[in-house]
Each structure stands twice: as structure tokens, then as C-alpha cells.
Backbone as ProteinMPNN parsed JSONL, in Angstrom:
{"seq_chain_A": "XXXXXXXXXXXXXXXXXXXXXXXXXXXXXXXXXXXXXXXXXXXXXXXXXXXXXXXXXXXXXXXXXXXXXXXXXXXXXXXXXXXXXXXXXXXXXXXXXXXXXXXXXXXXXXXXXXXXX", "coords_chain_A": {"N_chain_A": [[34.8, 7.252, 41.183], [36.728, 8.292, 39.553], [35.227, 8.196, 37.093], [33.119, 10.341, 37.814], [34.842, 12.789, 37.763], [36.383, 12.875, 34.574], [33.616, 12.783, 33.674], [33.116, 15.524, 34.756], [34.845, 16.715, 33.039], [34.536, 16.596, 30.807], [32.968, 18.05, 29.11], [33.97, 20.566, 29.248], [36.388, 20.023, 27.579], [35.385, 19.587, 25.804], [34.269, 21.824, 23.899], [36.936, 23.131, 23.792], [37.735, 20.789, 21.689], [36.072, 20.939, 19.929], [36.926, 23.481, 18.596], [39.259, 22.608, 17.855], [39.029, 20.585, 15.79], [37.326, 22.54, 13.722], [39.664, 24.088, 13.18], [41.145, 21.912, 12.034], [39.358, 21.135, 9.796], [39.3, 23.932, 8.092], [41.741, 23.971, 7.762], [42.256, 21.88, 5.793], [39.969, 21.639, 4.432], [39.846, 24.617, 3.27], [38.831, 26.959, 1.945], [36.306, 26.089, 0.612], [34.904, 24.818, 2.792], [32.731, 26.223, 3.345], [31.018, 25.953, 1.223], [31.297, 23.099, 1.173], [29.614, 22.839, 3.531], [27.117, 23.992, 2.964], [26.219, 22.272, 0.562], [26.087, 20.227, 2.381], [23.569, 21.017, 4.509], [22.149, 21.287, 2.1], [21.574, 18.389, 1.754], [20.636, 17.182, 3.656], [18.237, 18.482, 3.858], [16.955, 17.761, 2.017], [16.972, 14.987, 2.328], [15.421, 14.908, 4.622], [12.882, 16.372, 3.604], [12.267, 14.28, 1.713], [11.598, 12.177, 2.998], [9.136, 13.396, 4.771], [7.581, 13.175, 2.844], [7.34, 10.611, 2.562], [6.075, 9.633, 4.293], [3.8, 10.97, 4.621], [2.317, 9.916, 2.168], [2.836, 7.234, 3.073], [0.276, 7.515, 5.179], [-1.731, 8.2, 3.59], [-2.057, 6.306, 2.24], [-2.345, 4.244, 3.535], [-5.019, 4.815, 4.932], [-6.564, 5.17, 2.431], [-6.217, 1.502, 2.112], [-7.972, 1.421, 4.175], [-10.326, 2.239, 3.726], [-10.914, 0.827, 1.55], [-11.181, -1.764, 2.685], [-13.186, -1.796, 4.347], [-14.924, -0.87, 2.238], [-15.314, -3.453, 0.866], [-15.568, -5.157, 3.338], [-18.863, -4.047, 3.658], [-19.884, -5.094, 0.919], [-19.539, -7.888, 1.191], [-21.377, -7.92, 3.309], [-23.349, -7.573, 2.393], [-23.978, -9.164, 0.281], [-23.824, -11.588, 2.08], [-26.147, -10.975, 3.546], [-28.083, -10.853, 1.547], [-27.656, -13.84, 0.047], [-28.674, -15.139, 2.862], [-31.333, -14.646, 2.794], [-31.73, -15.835, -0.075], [-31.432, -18.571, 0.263], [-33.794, -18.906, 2.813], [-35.85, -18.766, 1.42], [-35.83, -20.693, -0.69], [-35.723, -22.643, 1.396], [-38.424, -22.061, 2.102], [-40.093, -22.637, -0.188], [-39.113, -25.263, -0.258], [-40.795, -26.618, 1.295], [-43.379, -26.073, 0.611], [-43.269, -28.017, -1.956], [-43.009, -30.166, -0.355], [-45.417, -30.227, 1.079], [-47.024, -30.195, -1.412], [-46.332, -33.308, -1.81], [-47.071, -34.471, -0.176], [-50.274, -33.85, -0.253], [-50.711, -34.381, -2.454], [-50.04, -37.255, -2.347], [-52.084, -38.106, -0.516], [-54.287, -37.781, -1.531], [-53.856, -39.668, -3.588], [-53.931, -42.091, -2.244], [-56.706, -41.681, -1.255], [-57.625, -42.016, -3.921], [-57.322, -44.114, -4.73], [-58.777, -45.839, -2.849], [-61.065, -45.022, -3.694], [-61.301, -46.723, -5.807], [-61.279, -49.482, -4.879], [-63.649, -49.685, -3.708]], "CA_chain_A": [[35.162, 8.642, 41.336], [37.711, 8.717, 38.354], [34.269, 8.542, 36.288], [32.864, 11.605, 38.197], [36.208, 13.679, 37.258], [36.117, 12.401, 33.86], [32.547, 13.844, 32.867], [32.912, 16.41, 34.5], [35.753, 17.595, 32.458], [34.442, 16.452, 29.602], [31.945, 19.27, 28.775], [35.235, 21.438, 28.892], [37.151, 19.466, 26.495], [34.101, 19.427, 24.173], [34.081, 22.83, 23.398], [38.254, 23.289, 22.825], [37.54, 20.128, 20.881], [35.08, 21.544, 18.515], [37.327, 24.131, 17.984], [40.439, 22.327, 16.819], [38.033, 20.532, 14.659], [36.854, 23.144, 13.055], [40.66, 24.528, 12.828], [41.471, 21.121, 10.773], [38.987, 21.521, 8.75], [40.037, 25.13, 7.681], [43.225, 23.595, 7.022], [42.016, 20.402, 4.865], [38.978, 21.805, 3.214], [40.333, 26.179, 3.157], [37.856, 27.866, 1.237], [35.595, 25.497, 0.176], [34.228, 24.583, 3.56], [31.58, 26.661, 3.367], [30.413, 25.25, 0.091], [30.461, 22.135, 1.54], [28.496, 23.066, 4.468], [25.891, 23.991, 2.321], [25.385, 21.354, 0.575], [25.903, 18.593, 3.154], [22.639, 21.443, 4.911], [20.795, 20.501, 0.929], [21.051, 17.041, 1.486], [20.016, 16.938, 5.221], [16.867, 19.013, 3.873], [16.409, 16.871, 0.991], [16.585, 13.695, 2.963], [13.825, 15.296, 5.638], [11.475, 16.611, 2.744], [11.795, 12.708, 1.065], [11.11, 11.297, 4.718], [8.05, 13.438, 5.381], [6.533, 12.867, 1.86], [6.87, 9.42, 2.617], [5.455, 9.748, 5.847], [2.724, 11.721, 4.297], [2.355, 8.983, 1.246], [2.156, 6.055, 4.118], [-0.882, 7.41, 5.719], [-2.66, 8.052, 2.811], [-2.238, 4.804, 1.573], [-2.984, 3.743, 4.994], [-6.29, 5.807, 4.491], [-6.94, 4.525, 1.176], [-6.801, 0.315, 2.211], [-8.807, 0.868, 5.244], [-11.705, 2.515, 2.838], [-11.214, -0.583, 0.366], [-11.118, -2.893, 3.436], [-14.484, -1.331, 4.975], [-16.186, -1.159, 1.506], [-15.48, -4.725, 1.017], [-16.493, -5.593, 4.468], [-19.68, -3.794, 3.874], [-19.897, -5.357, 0.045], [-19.336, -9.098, 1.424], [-21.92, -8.536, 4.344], [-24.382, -7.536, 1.358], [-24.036, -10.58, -0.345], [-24.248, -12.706, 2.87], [-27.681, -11.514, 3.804], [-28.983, -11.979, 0.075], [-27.301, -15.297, 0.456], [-29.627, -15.444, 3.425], [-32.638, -14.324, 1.483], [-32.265, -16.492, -1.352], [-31.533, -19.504, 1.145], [-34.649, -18.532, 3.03], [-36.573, -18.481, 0.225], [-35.594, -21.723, -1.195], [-36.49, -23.568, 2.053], [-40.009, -22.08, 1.864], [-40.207, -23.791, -1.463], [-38.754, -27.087, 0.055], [-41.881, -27.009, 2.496], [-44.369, -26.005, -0.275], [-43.208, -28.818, -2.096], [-43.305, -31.606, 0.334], [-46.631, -30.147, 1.555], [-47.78, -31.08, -2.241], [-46.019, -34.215, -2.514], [-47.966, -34.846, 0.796], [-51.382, -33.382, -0.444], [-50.738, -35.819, -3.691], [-49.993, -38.862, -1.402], [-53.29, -38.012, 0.379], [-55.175, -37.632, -3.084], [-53.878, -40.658, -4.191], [-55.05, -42.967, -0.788], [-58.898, -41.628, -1.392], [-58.304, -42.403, -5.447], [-57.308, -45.863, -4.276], [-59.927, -46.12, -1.491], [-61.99, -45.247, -4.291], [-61.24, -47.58, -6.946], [-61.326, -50.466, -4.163], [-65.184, -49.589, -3.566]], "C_chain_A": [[35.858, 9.182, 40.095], [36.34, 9.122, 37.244], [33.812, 10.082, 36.013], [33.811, 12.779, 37.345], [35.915, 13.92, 35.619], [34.61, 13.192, 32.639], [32.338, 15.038, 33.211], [34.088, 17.568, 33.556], [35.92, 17.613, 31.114], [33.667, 17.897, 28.473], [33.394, 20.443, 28.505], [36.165, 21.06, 27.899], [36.371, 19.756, 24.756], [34.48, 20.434, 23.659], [35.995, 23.122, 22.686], [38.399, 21.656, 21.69], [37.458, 20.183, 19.558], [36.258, 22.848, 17.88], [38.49, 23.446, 17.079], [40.167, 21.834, 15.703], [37.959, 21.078, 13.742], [38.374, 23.995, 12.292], [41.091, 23.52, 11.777], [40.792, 20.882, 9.87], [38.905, 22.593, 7.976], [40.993, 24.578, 7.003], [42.97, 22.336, 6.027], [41.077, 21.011, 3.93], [39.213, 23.62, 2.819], [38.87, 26.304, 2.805], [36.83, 27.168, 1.004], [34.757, 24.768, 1.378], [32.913, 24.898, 3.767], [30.372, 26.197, 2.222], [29.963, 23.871, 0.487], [29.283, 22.001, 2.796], [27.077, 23.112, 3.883], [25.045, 23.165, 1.296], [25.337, 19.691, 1.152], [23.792, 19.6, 3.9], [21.133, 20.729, 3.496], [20.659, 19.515, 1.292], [20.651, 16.901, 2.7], [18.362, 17.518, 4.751], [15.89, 18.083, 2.532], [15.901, 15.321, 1.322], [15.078, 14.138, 4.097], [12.906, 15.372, 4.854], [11.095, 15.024, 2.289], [11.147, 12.045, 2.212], [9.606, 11.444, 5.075], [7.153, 13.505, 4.257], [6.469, 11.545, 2.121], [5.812, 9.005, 3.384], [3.912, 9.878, 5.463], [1.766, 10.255, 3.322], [1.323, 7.637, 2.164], [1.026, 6.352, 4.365], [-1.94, 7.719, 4.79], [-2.766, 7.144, 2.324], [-2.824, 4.11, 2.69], [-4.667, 3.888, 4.925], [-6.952, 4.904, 3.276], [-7.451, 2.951, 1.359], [-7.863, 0.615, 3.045], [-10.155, 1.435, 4.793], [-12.058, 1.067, 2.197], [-11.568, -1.305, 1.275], [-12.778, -2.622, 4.114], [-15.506, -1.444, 4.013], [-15.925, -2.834, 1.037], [-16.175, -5.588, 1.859], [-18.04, -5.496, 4.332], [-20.063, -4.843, 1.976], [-19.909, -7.16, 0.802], [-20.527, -9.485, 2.364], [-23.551, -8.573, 3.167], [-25.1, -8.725, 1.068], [-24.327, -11.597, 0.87], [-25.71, -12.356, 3.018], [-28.427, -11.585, 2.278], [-28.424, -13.313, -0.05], [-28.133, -15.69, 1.296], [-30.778, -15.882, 3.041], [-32.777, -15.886, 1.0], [-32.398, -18.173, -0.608], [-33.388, -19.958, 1.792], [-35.664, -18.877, 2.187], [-36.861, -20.076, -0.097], [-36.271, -22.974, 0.169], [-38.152, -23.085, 2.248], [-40.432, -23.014, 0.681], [-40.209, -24.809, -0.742], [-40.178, -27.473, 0.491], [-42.748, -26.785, 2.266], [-44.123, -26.949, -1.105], [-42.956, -30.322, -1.488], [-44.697, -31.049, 0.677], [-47.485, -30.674, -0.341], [-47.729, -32.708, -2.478], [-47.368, -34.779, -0.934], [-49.845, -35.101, 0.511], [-51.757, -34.977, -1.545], [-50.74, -37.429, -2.891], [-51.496, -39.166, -0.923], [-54.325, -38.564, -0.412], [-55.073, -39.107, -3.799], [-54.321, -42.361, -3.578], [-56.358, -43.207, -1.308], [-58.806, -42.168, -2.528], [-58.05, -43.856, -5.732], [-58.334, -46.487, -3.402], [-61.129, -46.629, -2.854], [-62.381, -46.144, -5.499], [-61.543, -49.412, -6.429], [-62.378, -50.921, -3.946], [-65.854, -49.823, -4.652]], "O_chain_A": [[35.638, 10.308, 39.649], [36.372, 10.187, 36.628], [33.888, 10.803, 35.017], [33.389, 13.479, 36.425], [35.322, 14.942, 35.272], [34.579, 13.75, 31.543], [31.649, 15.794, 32.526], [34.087, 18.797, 33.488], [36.755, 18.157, 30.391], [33.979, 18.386, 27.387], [33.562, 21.003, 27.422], [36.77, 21.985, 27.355], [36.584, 19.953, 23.559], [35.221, 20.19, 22.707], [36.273, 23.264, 21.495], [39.354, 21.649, 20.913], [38.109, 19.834, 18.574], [36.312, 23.025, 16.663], [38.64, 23.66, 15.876], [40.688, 22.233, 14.662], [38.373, 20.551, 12.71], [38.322, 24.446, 11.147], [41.412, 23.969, 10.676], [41.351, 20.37, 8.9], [38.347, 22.321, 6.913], [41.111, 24.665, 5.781], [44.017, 21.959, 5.503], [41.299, 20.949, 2.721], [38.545, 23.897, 1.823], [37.932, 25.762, 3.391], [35.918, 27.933, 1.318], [33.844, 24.057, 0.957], [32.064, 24.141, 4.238], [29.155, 26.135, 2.399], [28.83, 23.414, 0.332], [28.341, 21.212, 2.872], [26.117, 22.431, 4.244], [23.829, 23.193, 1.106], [24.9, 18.615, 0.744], [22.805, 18.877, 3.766], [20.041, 20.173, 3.619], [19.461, 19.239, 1.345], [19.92, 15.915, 2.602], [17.377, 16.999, 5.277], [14.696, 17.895, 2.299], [14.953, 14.675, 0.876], [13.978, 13.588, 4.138], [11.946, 14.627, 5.052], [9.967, 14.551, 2.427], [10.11, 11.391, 2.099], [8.865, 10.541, 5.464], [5.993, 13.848, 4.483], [5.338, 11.113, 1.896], [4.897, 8.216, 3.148], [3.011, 9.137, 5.855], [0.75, 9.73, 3.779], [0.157, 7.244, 2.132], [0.258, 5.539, 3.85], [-3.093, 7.512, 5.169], [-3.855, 7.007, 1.766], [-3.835, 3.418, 2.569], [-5.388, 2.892, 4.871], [-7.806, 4.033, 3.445], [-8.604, 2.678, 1.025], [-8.899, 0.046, 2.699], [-11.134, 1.121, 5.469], [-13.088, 0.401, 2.292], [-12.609, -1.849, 0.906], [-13.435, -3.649, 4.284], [-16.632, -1.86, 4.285], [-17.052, -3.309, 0.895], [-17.013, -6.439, 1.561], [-18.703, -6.462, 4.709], [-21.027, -5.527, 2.322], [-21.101, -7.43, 0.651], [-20.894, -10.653, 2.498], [-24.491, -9.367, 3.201], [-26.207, -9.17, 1.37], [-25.13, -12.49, 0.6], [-26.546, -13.204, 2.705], [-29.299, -12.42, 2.039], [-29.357, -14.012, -0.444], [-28.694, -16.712, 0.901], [-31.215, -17.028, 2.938], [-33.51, -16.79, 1.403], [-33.347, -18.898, -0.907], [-34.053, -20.922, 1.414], [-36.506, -19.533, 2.801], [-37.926, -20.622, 0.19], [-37.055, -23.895, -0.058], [-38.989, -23.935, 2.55], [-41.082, -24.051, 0.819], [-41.283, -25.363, -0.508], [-40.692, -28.522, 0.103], [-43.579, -26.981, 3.154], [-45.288, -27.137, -1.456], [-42.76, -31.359, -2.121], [-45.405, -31.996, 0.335], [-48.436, -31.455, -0.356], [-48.6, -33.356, -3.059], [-48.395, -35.438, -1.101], [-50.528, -36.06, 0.872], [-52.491, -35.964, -1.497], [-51.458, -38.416, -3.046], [-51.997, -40.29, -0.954], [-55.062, -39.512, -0.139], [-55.995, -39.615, -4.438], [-54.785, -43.35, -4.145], [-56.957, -44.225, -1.655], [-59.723, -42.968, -2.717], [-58.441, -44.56, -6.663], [-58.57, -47.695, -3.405], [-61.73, -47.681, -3.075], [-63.492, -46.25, -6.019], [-61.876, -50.329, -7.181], [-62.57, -52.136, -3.892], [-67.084, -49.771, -4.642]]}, "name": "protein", "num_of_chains": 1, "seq": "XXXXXXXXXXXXXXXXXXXXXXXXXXXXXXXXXXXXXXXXXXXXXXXXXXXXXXXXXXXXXXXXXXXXXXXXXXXXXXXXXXXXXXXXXXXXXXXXXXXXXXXXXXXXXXXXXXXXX"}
């Protein structure tokens, strides 16, 4: 219950709060309060503008790898199917050259057959 009490009497405090506040800083900073107001407001706007160029920055860079990362992807799959290809390729050979070494084996049977006769 003491809680209850408590907040609700807080909201009322706040406000004569803020004022005395604002009365000791009158009295600590006089005249020059307003000066500093304005530029504690620069650097609050200076820190936001740096924040949302970064912000900005990030996703274009963001932007930027996931191009490199896609034309790579597509650059790597290139090369695998001509890697295929040339693979491909090469075992046709293999199997045109055992079909001669075969043909020759054959050739060389009959030129023995025939030298036997």
C-alpha cells in the first residue's frame, strides 16, 4: 500500500522537482544556461545525424557484400560446371582410348594368329 501512496505522489513531486531544478540551475549556470542548452541540443543532433549516417553506411555496405557474395556464388558455380565439362570430356577420351588399346590388342591376336599360320 505504502508503494501505491508513493507513486501516486510521485507524479506531483516530479513537476515541483523540475522546477527547483531548473531554479538551481539559474543560480549555478545565470545567464549562460541558455547557451548551454543549445549546444548540449548541437551535440544531441550531431550525435543522431553521425548515428543515422552510420546506419545508412551499414546497409549499404550490407548491400554491397551480399552483391560480391552472390557474384561470387554465381562466378564459383561457373567454374564448377566447366569443371564438369572438362571432366566429362576427359572421360570420353579415357573410353576412346581404352577402346583403341582394345582394338590394338585385337589387331595384334589376328597378326599373331597370322604369323603362326
Amino acid at each position: 500500500m505504502a508503494d501505491k501512496e508513493n507513486n501516486i505522489e510521485m507524479p506531483k513531486m516530479k513537476g515541483a522537482t523540475d522546477q527547483k531544478i531548473d531554479a538551481i540551475k539559474q543560480l549555478i549556470f545565470g545567464e549562460n544556461i541558455q547557451e548551454y542548452d543549445e549546444e548540449f541540443k548541437q551535440i544531441r543532433k550531431n550525435i543522431l545525424d553521425a548515428k543515422t549516417e552510420l546506419a545508412n553506411k551499414l546497409a549499404e555496405t550490407s548491400k554491397e557484400l551480399k552483391n560480391m557474395i552472390e557474384t561470387l556464388r554465381e562466378n564459383h558455380d561457373k567454374k564448377i560446371e566447366d569443371l564438369r565439362g572438362q571432366m566429362l570430356d576427359e572421360v570420353r577420351n579415357l573410353d576412346h582410348k581404352k577402346l583403341d588399346r582394345n582394338l590394338l590388342g585385337d589387331l595384334l591376336q589376328e597378326i599373331g594368329g597370322k604369323i603362326k599360320e
